[in-house]
C-alpha positions as CSV (number, residue, x, y, z in Angstrom):
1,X,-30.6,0.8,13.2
2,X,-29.2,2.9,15.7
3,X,-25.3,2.7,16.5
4,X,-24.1,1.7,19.9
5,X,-21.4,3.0,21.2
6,X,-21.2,1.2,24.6
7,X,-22.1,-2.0,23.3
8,X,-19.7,-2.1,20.4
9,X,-17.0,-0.9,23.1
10,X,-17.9,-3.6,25.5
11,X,-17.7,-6.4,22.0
12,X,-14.1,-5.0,21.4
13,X,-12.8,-5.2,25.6
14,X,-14.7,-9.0,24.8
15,X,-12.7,-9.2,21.3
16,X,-9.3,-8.4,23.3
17,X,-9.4,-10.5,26.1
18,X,-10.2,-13.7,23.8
19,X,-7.2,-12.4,21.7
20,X,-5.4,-12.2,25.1
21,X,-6.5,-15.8,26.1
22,X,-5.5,-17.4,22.8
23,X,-1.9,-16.4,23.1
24,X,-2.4,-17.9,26.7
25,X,-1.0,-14.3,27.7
26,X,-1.1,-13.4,31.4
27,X,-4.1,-16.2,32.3
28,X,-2.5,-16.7,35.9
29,X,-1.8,-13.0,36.2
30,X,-3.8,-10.6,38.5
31,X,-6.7,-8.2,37.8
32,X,-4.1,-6.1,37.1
33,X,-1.8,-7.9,35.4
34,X,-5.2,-7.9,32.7
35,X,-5.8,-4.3,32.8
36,X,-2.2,-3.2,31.9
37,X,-2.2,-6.3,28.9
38,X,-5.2,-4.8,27.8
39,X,-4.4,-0.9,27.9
40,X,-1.3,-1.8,26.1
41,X,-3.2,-3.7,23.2
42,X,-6.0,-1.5,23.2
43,X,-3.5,1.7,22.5
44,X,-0.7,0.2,20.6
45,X,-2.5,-2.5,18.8
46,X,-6.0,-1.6,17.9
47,X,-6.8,1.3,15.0
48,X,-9.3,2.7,17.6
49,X,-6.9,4.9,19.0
50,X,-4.3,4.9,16.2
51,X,-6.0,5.9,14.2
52,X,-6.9,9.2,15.3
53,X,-3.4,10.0,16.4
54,X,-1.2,12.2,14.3
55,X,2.3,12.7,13.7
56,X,4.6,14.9,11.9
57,X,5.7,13.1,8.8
58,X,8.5,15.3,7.3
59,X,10.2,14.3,10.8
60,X,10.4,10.4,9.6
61,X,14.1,10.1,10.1
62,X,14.4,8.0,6.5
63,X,11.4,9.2,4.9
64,X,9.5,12.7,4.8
65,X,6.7,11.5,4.0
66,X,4.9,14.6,4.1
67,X,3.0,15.4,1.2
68,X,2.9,19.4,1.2
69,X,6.8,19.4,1.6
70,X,7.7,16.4,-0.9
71,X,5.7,18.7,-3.0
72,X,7.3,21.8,-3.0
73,X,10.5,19.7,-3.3
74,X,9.5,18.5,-6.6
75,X,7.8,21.7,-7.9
76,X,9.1,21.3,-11.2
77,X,6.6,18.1,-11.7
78,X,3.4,17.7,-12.5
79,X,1.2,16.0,-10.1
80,X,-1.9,14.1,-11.0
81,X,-4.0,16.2,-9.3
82,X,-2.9,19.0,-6.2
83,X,-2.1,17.5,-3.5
84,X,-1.4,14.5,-4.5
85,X,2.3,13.5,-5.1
86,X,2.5,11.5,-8.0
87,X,3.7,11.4,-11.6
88,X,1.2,9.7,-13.9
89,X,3.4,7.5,-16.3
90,X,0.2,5.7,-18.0
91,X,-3.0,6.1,-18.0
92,X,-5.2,2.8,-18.1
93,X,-8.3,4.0,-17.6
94,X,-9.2,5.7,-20.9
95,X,-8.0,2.9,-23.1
96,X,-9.6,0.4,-20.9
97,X,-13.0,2.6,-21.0
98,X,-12.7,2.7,-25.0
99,X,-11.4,-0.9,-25.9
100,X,-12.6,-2.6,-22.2
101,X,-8.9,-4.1,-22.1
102,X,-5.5,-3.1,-22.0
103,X,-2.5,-5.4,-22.6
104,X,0.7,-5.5,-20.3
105,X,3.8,-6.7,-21.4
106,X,7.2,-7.6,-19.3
107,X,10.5,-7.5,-21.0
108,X,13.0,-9.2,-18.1
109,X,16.7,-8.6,-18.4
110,X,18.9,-11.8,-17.5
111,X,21.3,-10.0,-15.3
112,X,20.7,-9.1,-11.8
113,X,20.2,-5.1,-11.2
114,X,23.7,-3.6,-9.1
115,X,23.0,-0.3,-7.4
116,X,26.1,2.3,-8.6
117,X,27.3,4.9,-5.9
118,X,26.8,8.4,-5.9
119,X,29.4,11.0,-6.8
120,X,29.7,12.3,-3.5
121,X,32.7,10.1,-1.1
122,X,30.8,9.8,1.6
123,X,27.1,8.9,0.5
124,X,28.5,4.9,0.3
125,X,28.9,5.1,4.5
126,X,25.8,6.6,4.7
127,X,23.3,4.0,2.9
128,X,25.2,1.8,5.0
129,X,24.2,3.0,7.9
130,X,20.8,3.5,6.7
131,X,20.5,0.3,5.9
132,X,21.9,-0.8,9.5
133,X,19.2,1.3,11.5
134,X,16.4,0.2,9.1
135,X,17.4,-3.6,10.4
136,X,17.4,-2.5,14.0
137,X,14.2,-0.7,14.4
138,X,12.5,-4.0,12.1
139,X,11.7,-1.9,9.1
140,X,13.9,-4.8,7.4
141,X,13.6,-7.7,8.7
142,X,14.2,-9.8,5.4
143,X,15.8,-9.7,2.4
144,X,14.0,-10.6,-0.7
145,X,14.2,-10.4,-4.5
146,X,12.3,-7.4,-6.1
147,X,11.0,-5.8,-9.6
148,X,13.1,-3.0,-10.6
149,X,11.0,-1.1,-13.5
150,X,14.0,0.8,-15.4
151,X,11.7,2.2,-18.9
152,X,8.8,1.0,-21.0
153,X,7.5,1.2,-24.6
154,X,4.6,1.1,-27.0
155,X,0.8,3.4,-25.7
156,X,-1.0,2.9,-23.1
157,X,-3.4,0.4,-24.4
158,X,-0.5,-2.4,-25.2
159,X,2.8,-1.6,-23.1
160,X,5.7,-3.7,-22.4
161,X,7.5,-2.9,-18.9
162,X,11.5,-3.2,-18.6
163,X,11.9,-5.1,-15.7
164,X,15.1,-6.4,-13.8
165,X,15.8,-8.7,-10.3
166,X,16.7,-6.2,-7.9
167,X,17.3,-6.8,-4.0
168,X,15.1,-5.4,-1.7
169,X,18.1,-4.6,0.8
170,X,19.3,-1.9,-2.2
171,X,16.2,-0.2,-2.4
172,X,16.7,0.4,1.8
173,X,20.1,1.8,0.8
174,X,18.0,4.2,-2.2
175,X,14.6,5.1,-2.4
176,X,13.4,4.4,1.2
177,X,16.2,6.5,3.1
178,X,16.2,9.6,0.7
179,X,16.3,11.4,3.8
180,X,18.6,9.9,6.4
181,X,21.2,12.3,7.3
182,X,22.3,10.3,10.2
183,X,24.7,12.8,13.2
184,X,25.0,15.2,9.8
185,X,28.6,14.2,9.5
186,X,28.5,11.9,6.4
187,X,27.1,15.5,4.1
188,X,23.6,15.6,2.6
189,X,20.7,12.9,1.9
190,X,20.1,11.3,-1.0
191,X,17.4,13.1,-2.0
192,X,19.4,16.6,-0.8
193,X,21.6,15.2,-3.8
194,X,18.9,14.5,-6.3
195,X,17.2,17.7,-5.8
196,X,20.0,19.6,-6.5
197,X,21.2,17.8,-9.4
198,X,18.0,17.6,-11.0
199,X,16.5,20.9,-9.7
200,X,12.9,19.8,-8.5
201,X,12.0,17.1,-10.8
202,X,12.7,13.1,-10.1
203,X,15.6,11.4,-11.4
204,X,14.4,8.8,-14.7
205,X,13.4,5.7,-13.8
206,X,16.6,4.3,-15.2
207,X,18.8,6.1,-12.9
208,X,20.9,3.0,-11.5
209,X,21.6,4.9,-7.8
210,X,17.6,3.9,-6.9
211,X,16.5,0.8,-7.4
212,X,12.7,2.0,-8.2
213,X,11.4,-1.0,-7.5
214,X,8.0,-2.1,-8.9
215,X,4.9,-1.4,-6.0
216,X,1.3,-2.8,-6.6
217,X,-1.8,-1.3,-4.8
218,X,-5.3,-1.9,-5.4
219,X,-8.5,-1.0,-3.9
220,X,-11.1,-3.4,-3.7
221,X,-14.9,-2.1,-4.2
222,X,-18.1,-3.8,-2.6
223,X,-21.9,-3.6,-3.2
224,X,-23.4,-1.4,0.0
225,X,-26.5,-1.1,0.9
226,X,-28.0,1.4,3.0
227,X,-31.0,1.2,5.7
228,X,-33.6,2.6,2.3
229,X,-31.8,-0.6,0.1
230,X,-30.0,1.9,-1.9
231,X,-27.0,0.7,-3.3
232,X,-23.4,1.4,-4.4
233,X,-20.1,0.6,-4.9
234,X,-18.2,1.7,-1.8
235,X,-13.9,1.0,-1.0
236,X,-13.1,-1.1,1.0
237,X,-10.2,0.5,3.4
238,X,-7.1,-1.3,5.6
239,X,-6.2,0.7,9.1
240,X,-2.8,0.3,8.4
241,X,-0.1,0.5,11.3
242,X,2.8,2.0,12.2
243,X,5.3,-0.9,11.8
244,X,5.7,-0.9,8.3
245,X,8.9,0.8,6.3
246,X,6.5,3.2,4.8
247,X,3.5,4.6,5.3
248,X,3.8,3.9,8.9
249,X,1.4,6.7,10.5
250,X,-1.3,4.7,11.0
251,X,-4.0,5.8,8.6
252,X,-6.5,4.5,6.4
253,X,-4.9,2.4,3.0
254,X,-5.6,0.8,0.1
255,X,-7.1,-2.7,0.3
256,X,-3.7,-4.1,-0.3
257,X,-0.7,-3.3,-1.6
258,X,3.1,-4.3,-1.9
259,X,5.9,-4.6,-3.7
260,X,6.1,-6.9,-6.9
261,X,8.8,-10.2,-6.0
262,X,11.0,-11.7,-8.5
263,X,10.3,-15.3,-8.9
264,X,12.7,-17.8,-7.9
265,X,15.0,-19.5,-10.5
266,X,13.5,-23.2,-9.8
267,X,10.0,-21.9,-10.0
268,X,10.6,-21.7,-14.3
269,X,7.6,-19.1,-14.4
270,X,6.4,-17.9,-17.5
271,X,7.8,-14.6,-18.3
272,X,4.3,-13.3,-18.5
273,X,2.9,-10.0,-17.0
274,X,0.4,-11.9,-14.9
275,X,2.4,-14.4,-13.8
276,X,5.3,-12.3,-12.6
277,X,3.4,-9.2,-11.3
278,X,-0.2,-10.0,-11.0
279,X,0.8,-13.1,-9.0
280,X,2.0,-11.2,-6.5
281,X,-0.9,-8.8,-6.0
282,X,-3.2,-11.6,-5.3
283,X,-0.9,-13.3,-2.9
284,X,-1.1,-9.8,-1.3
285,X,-5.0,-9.6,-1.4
286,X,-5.1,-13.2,0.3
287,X,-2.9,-12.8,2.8
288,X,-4.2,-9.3,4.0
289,X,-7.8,-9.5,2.9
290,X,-8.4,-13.2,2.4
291,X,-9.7,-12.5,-0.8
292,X,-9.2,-15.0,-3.5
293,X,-9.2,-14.7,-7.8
294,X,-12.9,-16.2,-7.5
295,X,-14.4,-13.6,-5.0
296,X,-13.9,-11.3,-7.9
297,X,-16.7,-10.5,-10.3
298,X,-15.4,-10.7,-14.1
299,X,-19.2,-10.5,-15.3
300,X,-19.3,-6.8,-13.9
301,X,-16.7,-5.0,-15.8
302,X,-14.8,-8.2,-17.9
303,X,-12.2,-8.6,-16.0
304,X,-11.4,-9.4,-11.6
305,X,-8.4,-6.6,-11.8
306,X,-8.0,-3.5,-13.7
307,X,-5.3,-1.6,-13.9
308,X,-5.7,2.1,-13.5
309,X,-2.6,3.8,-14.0
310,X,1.4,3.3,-13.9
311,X,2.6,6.4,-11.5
312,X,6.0,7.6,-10.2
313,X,5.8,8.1,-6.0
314,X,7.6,11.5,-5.2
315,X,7.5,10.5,-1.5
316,X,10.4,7.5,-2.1
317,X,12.1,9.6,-5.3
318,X,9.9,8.4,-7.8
319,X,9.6,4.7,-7.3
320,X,7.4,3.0,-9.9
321,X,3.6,2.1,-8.6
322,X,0.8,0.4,-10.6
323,X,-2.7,1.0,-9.4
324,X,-5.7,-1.7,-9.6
325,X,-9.5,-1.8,-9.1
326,X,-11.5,-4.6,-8.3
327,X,-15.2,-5.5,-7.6
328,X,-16.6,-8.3,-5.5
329,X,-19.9,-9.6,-4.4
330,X,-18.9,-9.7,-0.8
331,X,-20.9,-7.4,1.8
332,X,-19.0,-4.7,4.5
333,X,-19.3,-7.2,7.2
334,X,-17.9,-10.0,5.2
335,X,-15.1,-8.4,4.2
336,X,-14.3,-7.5,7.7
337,X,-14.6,-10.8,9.0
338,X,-12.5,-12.0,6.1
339,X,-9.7,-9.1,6.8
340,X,-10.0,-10.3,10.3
341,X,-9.4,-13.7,10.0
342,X,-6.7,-13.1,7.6
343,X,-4.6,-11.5,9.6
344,X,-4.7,-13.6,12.6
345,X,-3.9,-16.6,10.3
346,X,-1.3,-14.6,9.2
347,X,0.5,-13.4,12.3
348,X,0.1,-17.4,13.8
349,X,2.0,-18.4,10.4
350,X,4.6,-15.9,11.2
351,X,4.8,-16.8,14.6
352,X,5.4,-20.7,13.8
353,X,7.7,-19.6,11.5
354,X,9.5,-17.4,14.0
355,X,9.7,-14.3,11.4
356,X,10.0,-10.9,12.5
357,X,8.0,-9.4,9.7
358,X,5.6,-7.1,10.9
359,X,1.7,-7.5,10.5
360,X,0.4,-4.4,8.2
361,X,-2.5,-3.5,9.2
362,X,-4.7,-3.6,12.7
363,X,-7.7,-5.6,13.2
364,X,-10.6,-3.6,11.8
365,X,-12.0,-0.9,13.8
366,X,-15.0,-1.7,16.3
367,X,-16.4,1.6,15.8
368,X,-14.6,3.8,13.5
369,X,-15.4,4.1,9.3
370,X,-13.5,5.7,7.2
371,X,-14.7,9.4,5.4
372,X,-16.5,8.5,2.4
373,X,-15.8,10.9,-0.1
374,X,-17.4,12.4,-3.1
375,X,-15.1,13.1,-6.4
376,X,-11.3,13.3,-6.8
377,X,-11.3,16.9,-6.5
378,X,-12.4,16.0,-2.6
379,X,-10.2,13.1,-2.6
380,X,-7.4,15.1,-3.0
381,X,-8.3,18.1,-0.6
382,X,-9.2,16.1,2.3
383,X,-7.4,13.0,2.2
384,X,-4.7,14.2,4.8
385,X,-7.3,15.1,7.2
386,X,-9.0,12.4,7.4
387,X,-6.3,10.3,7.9
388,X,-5.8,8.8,4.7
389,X,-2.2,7.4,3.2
390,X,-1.1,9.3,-0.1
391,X,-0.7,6.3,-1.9
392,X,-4.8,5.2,-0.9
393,X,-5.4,8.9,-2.2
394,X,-4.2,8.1,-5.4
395,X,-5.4,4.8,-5.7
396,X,-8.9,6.0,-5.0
397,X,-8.5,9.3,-7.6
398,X,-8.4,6.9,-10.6
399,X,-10.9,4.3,-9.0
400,X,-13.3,7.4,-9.3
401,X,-12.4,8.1,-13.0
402,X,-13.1,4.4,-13.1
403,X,-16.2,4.6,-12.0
404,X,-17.0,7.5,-13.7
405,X,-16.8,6.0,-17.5
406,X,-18.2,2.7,-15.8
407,X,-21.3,4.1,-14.0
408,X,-23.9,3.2,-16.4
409,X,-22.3,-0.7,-16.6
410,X,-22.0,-1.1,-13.0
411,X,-25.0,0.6,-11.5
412,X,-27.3,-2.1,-13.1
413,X,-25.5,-4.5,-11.1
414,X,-27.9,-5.5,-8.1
415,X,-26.3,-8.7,-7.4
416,X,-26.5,-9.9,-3.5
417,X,-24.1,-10.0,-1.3
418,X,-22.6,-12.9,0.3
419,X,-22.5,-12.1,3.9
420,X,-21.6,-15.4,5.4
């Protein structure tokens, strides 16, 4: 079927204004009153135009997020592939392809993690008043109790992670302002510091001046089928927008993705690896994709979530990131619906709730897909230029290895698509 362009524009202008109307915004203004409320959410709150806007992201003011530059910074690493910068820790994918499981272990420490200061006198002002302008421009808008990973042990087919409570308000005085320099009075950033003291390579993850907080990310695979009935497993991409504390450049991103919580003290959770890190990346898949642990197909590859790999980020000074994959029998359009729906359920919780937390990503794009890409090595060479986040990059460079040892399983699969 042929795509139309005018009608799928006039179906968004239809999907703003009943947006507009919900939030009882500006009914008893003028003609327009509507035009400028429109404008406004059509170019500030809609990946339609975001999304092909660039910026420059070594200019972030906390951040560089930059991936050439964060590169050359660490050139005394090895990334997983060119281009990408990340640290491979472990490897799921080939003991998973060999034994179809791998085991993950958590070893939690009873005492609460306490960030130590820096050497140099004035870096303690400094995180400070990082942490100060991070609050006023709402990249922290809550405090919250977080995973720090500090080491692990055993091979990657049975692995225990060291974990500790940490406080999400330490890691915006570590690994999320690296580069906040401030008026240039207080002396260098933190990562100015590092650099220099470890001369291009990242400080170890038990390093008690960054926090390196434990981040889950998975990307969430679909059966597609094209116009002929051929069929594959396609990603399913989030356009992600600028209000978050990272990653903030309005791009295309992993299905979902955040950082791992520590549970609360009355909540007597099982010190288990699913129970204290998995929990939280399916809270993160409902509330951003409304997907749930029984839209997930076990029967294709044995299990709703694999885990892919355990990588250091360069871009926040090697803080700790676990990748998934996971299938479902859910079509394109059902998934966007769900995404959809998600979020406004999300944002009317927030806004009962009267939280400042920002929503992550925009409603999905009327007429906009992502690039579809062919290998890793593509992955990795045109990620940036399609407007793709590093960490979705990475995600989707072991998803292909994935998919590579799992082609033969998965291509038998045929199974239909709910699309209600």
């Amino acid at each position: 079927m042929a795509f139309n362009f005018s009608q799928a524009f006039l179906e968004l202008l239809g999907n703003v204004a009943k947006e507009k109307l919900s939030e009882k915004a500006g009914v008893h203004g003028t003609g327009l009153d509507w035009f400028l409320k429109i404008s406004e959410h059509l170019l500030y709150e809609r990946g339609e135009v975001q999304l092909v806007l660039s910026g420059d992201k070594s200019k972030d003011r906390f951040l560089n997020q930059d991936p050439v530059s964060i590169l050359s910074q660490y050139h005394a690493e090895r990334p997983i592939h060119p281009g990408l910068p990340y640290v491979e820790v472990v490897d799921f994918v080939k003991p998973w392809l060999e034994k179809g499981s791998v085991s993950i272990k958590i070893e939690p420490k009873a005492e609460a993690f306490a960030l130590e200061r820096f050497a140099s006198p004035n870096t303690r002002a400094l995180q400070k008043e990082a942490l100060q302008r991070m609050q006023e421009v709402k990249r922290m808008t809550r405090d919250s109790r977080t995973v720090r990973l500090s080491g692990w042990h055993g091979e990657p087919s049975n692995i225990v992670l060291q974990i500790q409570q940490a406080a999400y308000s330490q890691q915006v005085q570590s690994n999320l302002v690296l580069d906040y320099a401030g008026d240039g009075k207080l002396g260098a950033s933190l990562r100015e510091l590092l650099i220099d003291e470890f001369g291009g390579r990242l400080p170890g993850l038990d390093d008690r001046r960054l926090v390196n907080s434990l981040g889950v990310a998975i990307l969430v695979f679909f059966w597609d089928t094209d116009a002929k009935g051929h069929g594959h497993w396609a990603p399913f991409w989030v356009p992600r927008t600028r209000d978050t504390a990272v990653f903030n450049y309005a791009e295309w991103h992993c299905s979902a993705s955040g950082a791992a919580e520590w549970p609360l003290p009355d909540d007597r959770t099982p010190e288990t690896f699913e129970d204290y890190i998995l929990d939280d990346l399916w809270n993160e898949l409902e509330e951003e994709i409304g997907l749930y642990p029984e839209d997930f197909s076990e029967r294709i590859v044995g299990s709703p979530l694999i885990p892919m790999a355990l990588c250091r980020e360069m871009i926040r000074g090697g803080k700790p990131q676990l990748f998934f994959a996971g299938f479902v029998n859910i079509g394109r359009q059902a998934l966007v619906e769900r995404m959809n729906d998600a979020r406004l359920k999300l944002a009317r919780k927030r806004k009962q709730m009267n939280t400042p937390e920002p929503i992550e990503v925009f409603p999905y794009p009327k007429f906009m897909t992502p690039k579809v890409f062919g290998d890793p090595d593509s992955v990795a060479v045109g990620y940036q230029d399609a407007q793709f986040t590093s960490e979705g990059a990475a995600c989707l460079y072991y998803a292909y290895r994935l998919l590579g040892g799992l082609r033969e399983r998965i291509s038998n699969h045929g199974g239909k698509n709910d699309e209600g």
